[in-house]
C-alpha positions, 0 to 999 in steps of 0.5 A: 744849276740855273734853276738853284741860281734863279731860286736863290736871287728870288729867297734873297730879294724876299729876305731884303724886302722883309728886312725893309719893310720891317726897318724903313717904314718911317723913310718913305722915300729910301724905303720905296726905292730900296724895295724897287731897286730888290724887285728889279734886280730880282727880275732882271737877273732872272731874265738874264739867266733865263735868256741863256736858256733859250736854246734849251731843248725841246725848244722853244717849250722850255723857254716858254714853260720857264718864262710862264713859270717865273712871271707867276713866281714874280708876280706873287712875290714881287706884290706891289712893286713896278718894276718898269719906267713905264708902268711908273709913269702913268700914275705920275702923269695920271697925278696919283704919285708925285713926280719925285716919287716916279722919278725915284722909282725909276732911277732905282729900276735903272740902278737895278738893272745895271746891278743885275746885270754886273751880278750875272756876269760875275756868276757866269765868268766863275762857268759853274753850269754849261750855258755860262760857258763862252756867255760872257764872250758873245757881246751884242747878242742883238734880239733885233732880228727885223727891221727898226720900224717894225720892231719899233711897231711891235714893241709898241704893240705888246706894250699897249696890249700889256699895259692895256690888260694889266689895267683890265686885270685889276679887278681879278683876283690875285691869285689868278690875275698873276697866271693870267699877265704870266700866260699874256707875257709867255705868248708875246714871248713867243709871238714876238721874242724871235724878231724883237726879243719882246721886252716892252720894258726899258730897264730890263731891255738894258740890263739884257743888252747893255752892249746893243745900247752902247754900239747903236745907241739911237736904235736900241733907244728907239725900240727899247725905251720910247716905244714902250713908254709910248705905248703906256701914253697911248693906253693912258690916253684911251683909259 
């Protein structure tokens, strides 16, 4: 049932997207936003589903197999689109996309997040696969399990070695750039998803643990939104 969820939000973003491009082309602006705002909540709500799946055995080589699997479906699907704060703010500060345009792009990203994560609690208070029981009941289920000046550290980290390799892999091919970003996110997944959660993204951080962000605001801000931008700045200092 995860799996048909998952798969029906990702044919849905497809067809909304389509639809944009065929109808909106002559507003740039609506079109850029509506077209970010599909490609996040694709991501995010993939993400929130998935997150249910963890516990899945054998653990963790299911939620390690699964996340490899719809980075790659992201990625060929989602062409074009950022679908994180930071990885729009480097064209912005680099001057190739103006700031009206990055700010917007954001904004949609946030939006998406919270649509996203309105969408999943709706489907998992209908109960209608076995990980959605008692789902709704947890909330702050804090992916912080060390202390904040290492988490802050590692996701510091995995974002400049993200940002830093989804720059390297410009000049790859597409058909294997994706599998190599999906195989660099499922081993930071693995090496830091158990103290950090490994995130280094601050809209899907929100949209996974709104509630974390909400109890210890300053924190869960700290970790999941300066940290990666940093790290985008730092890469784009060296770049």
């Amino acid at each position: 049932s995860s799996l048909l969820l998952m798969s029906g939000v990702v044919v849905t973003v497809g067809l909304c997207r389509r639809l944009a491009r065929r109808r909106l082309r002559s507003r740039p602006l609506l079109f850029a936003f509506l077209v970010e705002t599909f490609s996040t909540f694709q991501i995010c709500a993939c993400t929130n589903e998935l997150s249910l799946l963890g516990s899945v055995e054998p653990q963790p080589h299911t939620a390690l197999t699964l996340t490899y699997g719809f980075t790659v479906l992201h990625g060929l699907t989602l062409a074009g689109s950022t679908c994180n704060p930071c990885g729009t703010l480097q064209p912005v500060w680099a001057g190739g996309t103006s700031l009206r345009m990055g700010g917007l792009k954001i904004a949609a990203q946030f939006v998406a997040a919270v649509l996203a994560r309105v969408f999943m609690h709706f489907i998992w208070s209908l109960e209608m696969a076995e990980p959605h029981l008692g789902a709704l009941s947890q909330g702050c289920t804090s992916p912080m399990q060390t202390t904040e000046m290492q988490a802050f550290c590692i996701e510091l980290l995995f974002s400049v070695v993200f940002q830093l390799a989804v720059l390297r892999a410009e000049s790859v091919n597409p058909k294997y750039r994706v599998h190599l970003i999906a195989l660099l996110i499922t081993m930071l997944v693995y090496a830091g998803g158990n103290l950090t959660g490994a995130i280094f993204n601050p809209a899907l951080a929100f949209s996974l643990h709104a509630d974390c962000f909400y109890d210890k605001f300053l924190s869960y801000s700290l970790v999941y939104w300066i940290a990666p931008c940093l790290g985008k700045f730092l890469n784009t200092l060296c770049v």
